[in-house]
C-alpha positions in Angstrom: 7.6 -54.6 -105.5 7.5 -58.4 -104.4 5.2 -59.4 -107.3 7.4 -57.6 -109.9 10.2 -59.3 -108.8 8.3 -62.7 -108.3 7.7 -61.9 -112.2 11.4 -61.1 -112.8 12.1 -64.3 -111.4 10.0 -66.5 -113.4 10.9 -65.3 -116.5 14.3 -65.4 -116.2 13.9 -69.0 -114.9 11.7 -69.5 -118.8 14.3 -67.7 -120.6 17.1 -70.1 -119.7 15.3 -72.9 -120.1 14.1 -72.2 -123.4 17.5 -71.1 -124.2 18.8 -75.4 -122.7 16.0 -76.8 -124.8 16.4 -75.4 -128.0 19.9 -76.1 -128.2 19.5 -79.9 -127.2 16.0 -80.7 -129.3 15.6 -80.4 -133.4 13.5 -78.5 -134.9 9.7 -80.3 -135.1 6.7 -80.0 -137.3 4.8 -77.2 -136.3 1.3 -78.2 -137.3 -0.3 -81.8 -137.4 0.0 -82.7 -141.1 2.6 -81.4 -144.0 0.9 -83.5 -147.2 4.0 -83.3 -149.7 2.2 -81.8 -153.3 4.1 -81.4 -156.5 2.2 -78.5 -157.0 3.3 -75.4 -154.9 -0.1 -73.0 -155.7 -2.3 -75.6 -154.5 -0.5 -75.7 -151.3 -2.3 -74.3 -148.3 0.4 -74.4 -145.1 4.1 -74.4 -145.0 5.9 -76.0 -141.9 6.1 -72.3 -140.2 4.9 -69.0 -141.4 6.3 -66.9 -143.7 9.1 -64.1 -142.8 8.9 -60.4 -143.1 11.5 -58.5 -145.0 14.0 -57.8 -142.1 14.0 -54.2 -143.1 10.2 -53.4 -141.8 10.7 -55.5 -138.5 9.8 -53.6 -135.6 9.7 -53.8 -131.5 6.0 -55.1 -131.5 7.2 -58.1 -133.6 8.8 -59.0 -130.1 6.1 -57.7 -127.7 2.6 -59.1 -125.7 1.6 -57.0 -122.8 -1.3 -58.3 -120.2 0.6 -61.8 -118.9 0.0 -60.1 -115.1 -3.6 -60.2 -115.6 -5.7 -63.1 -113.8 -7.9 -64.7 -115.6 -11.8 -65.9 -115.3 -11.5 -69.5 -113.9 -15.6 -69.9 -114.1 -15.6 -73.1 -116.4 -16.6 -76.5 -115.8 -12.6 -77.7 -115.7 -11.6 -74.3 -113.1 -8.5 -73.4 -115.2 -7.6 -71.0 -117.8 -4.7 -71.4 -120.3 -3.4 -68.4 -121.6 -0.4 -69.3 -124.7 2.0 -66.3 -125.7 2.5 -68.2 -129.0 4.1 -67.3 -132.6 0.3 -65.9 -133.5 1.0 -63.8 -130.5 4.3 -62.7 -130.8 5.2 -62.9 -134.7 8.8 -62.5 -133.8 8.9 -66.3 -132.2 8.8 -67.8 -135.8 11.2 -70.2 -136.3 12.3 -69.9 -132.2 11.2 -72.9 -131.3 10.1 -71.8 -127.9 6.2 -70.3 -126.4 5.2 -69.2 -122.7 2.1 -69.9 -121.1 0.3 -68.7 -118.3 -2.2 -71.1 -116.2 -4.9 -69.7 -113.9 -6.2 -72.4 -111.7 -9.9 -72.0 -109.1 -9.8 -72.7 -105.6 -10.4 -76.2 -104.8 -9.2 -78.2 -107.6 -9.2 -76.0 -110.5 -7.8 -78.5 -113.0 -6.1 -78.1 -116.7 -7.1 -81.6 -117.7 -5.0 -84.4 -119.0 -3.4 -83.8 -122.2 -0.2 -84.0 -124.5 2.0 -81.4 -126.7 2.8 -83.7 -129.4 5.6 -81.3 -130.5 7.2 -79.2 -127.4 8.7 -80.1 -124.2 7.2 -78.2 -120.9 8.9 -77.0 -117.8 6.6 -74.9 -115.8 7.3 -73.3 -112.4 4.7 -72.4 -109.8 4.0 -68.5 -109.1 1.3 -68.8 -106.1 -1.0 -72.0 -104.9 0.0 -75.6 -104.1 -0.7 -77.7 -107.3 -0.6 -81.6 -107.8 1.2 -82.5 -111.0 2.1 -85.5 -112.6 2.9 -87.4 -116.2 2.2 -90.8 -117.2 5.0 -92.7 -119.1 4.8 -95.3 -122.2 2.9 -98.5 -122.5 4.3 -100.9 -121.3 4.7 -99.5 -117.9 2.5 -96.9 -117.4 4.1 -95.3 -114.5 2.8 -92.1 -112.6 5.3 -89.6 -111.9 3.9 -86.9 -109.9 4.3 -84.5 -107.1 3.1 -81.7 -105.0 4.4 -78.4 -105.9 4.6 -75.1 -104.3 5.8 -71.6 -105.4 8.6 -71.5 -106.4 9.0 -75.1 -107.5 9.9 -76.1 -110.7 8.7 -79.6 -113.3 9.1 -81.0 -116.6 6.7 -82.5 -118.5 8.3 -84.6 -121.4 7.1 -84.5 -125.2 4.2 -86.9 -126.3 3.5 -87.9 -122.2 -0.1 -86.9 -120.9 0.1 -84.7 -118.2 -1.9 -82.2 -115.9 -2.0 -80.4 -113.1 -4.8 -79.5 -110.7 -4.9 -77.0 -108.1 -5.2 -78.7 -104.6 -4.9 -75.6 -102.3 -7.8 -73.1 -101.0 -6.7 -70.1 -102.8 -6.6 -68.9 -106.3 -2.7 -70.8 -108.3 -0.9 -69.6 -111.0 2.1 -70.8 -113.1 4.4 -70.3 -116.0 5.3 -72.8 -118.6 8.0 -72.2 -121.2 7.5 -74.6 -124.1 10.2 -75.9 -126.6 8.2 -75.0 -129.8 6.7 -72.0 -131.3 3.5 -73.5 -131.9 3.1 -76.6 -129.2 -0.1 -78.0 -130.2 -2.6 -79.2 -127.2 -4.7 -82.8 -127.6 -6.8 -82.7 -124.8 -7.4 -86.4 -124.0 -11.0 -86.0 -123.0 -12.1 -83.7 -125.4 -10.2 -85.6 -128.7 -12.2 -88.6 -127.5 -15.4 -88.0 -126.3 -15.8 -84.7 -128.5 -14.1 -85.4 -132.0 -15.6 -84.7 -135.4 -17.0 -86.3 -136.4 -17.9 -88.4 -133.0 -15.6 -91.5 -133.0 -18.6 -95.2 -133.3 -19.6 -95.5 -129.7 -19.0 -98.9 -130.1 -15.3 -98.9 -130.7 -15.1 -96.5 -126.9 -17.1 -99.2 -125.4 -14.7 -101.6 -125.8 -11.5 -99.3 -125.4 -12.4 -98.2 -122.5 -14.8 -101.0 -121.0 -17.6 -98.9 -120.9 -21.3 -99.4 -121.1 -22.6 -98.0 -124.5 -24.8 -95.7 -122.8 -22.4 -94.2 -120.6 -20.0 -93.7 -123.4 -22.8 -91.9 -125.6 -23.4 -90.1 -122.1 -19.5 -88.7 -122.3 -19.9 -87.6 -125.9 -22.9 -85.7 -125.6 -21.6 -84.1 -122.3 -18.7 -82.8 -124.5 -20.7 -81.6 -127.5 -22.3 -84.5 -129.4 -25.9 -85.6 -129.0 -27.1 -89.1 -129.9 -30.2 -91.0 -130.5 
């Protein structure tokens, strides 16, 4: 009985903040690139799906059971994101709001730094202590960050890298209501280190003030193997 009310309790927490951000954010893009064409059959995506006729909609057009479930953490990061999404739930098109659900490992199970280039977060904290933060703009740079227990509630703001890492001795999880159907993720280590094709090690060198060798190290560790 505790847990299903803990669950209750989140959700209804998600479900009013989705309903504050929507009404306070426009609608974005909802995949990286929209390449305006004069011709519509040569045209691949639209900015959004398609809608069913109204008439055949039905209750699973609403519906994704299995968000209880914990998930395998057994990964070299120690953190599993699982998105409730519109190719999840086909009735969020045109929303503008997503759910996910984090599992974090023992001892600093960590979803890495990254960005939603179109969606807002606010996650709250189910079980496990977890250190959050977000970085802010150039020029500044600033760390915002903070220790978070259940219960406790944080925004992360569009565009800003952010994580969170687990920094307890037990299993975490949390729930994150996003302000867009279809978020996007750019995972700052991975877009860099494991792009594709690889980005000239020579241009990381000097981004990052690196040695060559150690950046050629980084890209083959995250999928690319050079000379």
């Amino acid at each position: 009985m505790k847990v299903h009310c803990s669950f209750l309790a989140v959700f209804a927490l998600l479900a009013l903040a989705s309903i504050l951000v929507t009404s306070a954010y426009d609608p974005s893009p909802l995949q990286d690139t929209c390449v305006a064409i004069n011709d519509p059959k040569t045209g691949i995506f639209v900015n959004g799906k398609l809608c069913k006729d109204p008439k055949f909609v039905t209750a699973d057009d609403f519906f994704y059971s299995g968000l209880n479930i914990p998930r395998d953490t057994s990964n070299p990061v120690g953190s599993v994101v699982t998105p409730v999404n519109v190719d999840r739930i086909p009735g969020l098109n045109t929303m503008g709001i997503s759910l996910v659900r984090i599992d974090y490992a023992p001892y600093g199970g960590l979803n890495a730094p990254h960005t939603h280039p179109r969606a807002t977060e606010i996650l709250v904290v189910l079980e496990g202590t977890l250190y959050v933060g977000f970085v802010t703009s150039n020029p500044d740079n600033r760390l915002i960050s903070k220790v978070l227990y259940p219960g406790d509630v944080f925004v992360f703001l569009i565009g800003l890298i952010h994580f969170q890492q687990n920094v307890g001795k037990t299993n975490a999880v949390a729930f994150a209501s996003l302000s867009s159907q279809n978020p996007g993720v750019i995972t700052i280590a991975n877009v860099i280190f494991g792009s594709n094709p690889p980005i000239n090690p020579d241009v990381l060198t000097r981004a990052f003030q690196l040695d060559n060798n150690v950046v050629k190290y980084l890209q083959s560790r995250f999928g690319w193997k050079n000379n």
